[in-house]
FIKOLZA-1660 file (N, C-alpha, C; in steps of 0.1 Angstrom, whole numbers, plus 5000, padded with zeros to 4 digits):
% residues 88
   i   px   py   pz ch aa at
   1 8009 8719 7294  A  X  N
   1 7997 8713 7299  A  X CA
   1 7998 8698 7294  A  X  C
   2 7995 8689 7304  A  X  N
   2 7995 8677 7298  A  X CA
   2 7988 8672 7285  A  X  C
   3 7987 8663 7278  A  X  N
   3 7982 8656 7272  A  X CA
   3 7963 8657 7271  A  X  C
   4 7962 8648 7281  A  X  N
   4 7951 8646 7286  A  X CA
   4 7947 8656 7290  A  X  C
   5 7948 8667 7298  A  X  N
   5 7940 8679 7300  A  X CA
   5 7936 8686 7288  A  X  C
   6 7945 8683 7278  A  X  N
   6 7940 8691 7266  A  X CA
   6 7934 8683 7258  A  X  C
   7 7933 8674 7258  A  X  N
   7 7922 8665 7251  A  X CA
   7 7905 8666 7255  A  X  C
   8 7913 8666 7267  A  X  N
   8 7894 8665 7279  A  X CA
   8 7890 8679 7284  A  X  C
   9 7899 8694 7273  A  X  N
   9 7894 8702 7281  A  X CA
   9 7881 8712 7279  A  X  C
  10 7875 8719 7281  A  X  N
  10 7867 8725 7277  A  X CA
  10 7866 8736 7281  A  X  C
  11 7864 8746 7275  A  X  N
  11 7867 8762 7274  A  X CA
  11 7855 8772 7276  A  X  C
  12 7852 8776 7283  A  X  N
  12 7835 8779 7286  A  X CA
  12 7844 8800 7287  A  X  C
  13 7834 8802 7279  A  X  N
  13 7832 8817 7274  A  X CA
  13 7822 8826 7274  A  X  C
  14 7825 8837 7271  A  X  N
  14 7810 8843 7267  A  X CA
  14 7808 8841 7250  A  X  C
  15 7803 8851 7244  A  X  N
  15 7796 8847 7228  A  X CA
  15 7806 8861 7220  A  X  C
  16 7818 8863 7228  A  X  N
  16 7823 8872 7217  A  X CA
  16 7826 8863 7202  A  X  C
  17 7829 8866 7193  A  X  N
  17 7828 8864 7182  A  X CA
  17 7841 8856 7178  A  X  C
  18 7854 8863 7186  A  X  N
  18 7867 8859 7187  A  X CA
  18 7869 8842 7184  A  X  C
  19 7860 8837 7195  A  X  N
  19 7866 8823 7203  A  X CA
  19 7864 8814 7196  A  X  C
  20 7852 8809 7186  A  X  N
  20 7851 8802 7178  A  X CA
  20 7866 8799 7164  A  X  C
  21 7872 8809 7160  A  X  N
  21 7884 8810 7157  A  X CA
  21 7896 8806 7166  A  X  C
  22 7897 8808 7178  A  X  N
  22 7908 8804 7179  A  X CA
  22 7908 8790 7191  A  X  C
  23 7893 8786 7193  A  X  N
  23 7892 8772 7203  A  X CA
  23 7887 8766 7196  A  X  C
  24 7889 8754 7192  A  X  N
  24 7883 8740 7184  A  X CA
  24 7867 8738 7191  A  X  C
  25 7859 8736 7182  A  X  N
  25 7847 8735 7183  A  X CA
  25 7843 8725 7198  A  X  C
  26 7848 8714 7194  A  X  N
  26 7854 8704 7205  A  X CA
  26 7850 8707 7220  A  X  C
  27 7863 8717 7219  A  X  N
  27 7869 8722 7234  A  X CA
  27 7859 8739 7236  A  X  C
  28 7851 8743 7231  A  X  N
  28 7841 8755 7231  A  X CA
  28 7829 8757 7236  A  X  C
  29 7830 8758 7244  A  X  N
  29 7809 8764 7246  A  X CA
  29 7809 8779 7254  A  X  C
  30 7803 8782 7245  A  X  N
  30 7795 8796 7245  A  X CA
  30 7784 8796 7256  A  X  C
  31 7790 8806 7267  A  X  N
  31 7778 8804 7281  A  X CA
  31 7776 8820 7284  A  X  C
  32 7759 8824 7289  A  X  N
  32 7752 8835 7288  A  X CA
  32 7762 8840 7303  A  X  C
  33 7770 8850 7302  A  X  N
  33 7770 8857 7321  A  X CA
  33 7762 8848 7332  A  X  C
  34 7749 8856 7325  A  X  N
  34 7736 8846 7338  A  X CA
  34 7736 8835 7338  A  X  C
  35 7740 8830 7330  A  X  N
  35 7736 8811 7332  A  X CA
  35 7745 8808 7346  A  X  C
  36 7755 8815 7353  A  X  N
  36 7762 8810 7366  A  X CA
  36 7771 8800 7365  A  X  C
  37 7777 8797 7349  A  X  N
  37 7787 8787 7347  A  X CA
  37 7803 8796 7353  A  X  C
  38 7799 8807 7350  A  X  N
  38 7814 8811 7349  A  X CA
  38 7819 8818 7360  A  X  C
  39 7806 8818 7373  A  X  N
  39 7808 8824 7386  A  X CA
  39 7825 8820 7392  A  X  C
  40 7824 8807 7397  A  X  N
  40 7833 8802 7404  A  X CA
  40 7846 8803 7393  A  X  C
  41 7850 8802 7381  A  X  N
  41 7862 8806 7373  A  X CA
  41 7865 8819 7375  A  X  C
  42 7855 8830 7377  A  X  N
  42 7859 8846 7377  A  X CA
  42 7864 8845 7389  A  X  C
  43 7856 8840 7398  A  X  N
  43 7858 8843 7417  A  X CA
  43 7873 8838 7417  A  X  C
  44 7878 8829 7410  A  X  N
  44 7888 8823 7415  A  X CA
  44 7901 8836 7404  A  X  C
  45 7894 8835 7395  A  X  N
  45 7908 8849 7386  A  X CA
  45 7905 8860 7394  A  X  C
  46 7895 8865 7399  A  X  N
  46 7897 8877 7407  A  X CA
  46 7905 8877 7423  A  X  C
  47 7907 8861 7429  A  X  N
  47 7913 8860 7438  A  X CA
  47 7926 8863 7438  A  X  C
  48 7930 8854 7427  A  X  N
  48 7947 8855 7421  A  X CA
  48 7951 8868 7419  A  X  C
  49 7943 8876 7413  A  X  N
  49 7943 8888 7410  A  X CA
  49 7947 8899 7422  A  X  C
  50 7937 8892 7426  A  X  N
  50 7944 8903 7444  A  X CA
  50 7953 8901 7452  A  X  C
  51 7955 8885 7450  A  X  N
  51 7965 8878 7461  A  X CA
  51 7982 8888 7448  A  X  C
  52 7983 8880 7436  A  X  N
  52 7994 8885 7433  A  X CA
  52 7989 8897 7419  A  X  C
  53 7999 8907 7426  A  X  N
  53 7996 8923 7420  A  X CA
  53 8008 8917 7405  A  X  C
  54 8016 8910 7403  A  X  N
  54 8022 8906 7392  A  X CA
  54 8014 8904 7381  A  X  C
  55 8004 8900 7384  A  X  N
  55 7993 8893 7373  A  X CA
  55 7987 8907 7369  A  X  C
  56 7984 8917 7376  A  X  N
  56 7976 8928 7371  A  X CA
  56 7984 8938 7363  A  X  C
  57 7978 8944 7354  A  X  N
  57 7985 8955 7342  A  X CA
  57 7990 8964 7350  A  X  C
  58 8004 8969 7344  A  X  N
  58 8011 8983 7348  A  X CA
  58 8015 8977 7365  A  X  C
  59 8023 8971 7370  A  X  N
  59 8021 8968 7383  A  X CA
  59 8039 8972 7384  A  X  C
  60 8042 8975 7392  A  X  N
  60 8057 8976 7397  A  X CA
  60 8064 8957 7404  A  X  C
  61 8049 8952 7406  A  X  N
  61 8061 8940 7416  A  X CA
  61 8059 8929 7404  A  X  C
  62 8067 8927 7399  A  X  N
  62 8071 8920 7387  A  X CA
  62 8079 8904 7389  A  X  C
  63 8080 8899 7386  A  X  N
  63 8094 8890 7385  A  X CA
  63 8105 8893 7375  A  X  C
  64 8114 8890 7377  A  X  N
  64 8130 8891 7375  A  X CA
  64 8129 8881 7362  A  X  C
  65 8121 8865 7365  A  X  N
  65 8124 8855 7361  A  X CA
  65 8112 8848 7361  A  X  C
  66 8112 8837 7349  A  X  N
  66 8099 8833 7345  A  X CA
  66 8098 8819 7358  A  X  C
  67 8113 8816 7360  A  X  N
  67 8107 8806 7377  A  X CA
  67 8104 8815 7385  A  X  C
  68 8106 8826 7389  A  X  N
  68 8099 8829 7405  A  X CA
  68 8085 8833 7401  A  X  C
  69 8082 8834 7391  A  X  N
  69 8066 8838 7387  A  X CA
  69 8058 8826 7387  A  X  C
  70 8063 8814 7382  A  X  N
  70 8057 8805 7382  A  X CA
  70 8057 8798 7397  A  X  C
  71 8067 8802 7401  A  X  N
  71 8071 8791 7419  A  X CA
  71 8062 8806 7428  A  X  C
  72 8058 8818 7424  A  X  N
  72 8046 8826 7430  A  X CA
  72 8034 8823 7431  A  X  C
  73 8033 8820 7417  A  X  N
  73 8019 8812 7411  A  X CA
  73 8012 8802 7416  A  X  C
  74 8022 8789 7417  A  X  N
  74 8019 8779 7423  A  X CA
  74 8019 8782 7437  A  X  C
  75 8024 8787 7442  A  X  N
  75 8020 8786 7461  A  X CA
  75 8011 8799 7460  A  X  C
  76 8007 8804 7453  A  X  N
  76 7995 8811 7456  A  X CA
  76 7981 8798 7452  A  X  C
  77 7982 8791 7444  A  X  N
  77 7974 8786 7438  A  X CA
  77 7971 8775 7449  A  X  C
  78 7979 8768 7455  A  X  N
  78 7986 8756 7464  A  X CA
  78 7978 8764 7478  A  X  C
  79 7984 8775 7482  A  X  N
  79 7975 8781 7492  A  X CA
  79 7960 8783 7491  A  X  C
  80 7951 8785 7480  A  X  N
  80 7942 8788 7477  A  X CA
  80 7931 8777 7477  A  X  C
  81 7942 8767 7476  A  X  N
  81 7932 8752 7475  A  X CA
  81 7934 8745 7489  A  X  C
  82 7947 8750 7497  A  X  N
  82 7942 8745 7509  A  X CA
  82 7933 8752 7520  A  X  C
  83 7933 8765 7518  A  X  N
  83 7919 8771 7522  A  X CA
  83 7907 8762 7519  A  X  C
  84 7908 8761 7505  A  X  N
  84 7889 8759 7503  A  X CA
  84 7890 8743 7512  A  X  C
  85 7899 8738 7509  A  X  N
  85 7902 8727 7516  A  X CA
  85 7895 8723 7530  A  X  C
  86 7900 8736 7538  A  X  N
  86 7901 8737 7551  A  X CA
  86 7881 8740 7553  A  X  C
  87 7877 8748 7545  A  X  N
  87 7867 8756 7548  A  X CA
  87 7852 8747 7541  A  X  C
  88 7859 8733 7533  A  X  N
  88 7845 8729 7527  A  X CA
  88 7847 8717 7533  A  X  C
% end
């Protein structure tokens, strides 16, 4: 991750007890379910989630190789934004 995205990033969670330990105060906020911060970050892991079965536990369609996972990733991700693209 670049530089700058990790400087400027910010990590929005729920209040497990975990996170404070392993994300810098900084880069942390603790957000309620309902508050609707974390709608559009789920919608979008549960898309990926469907689009590629790689990402889900126990799955048979795997990669071979850590590039074809990542060159899957990215044109799913690449596809996903030219949808919303198309559609907003």
């Amino acid at each position: 991750m670049p530089k700058a995205y990790r400087d400027r990033a910010l990590c929005l969670t729920d209040h497990w007890e975990a996170y404070p330990a392993a994300i810098r105060p900084r880069h942390h906020l603790a957000v309620s379910k309902r508050s609707g911060l974390m709608n559009g970050l789920e919608r979008f892991n549960n898309t990926v989630r469907r689009r590629l079965g790689r990402l889900t536990r126990k799955t048979l369609a795997f990669s071979k190789c850590r590039r074809s996972h990542v060159g899957c990733l990215r044109c799913s991700i690449n596809d996903h934004n030219r949808h919303l693209a198309i559609t907003h």
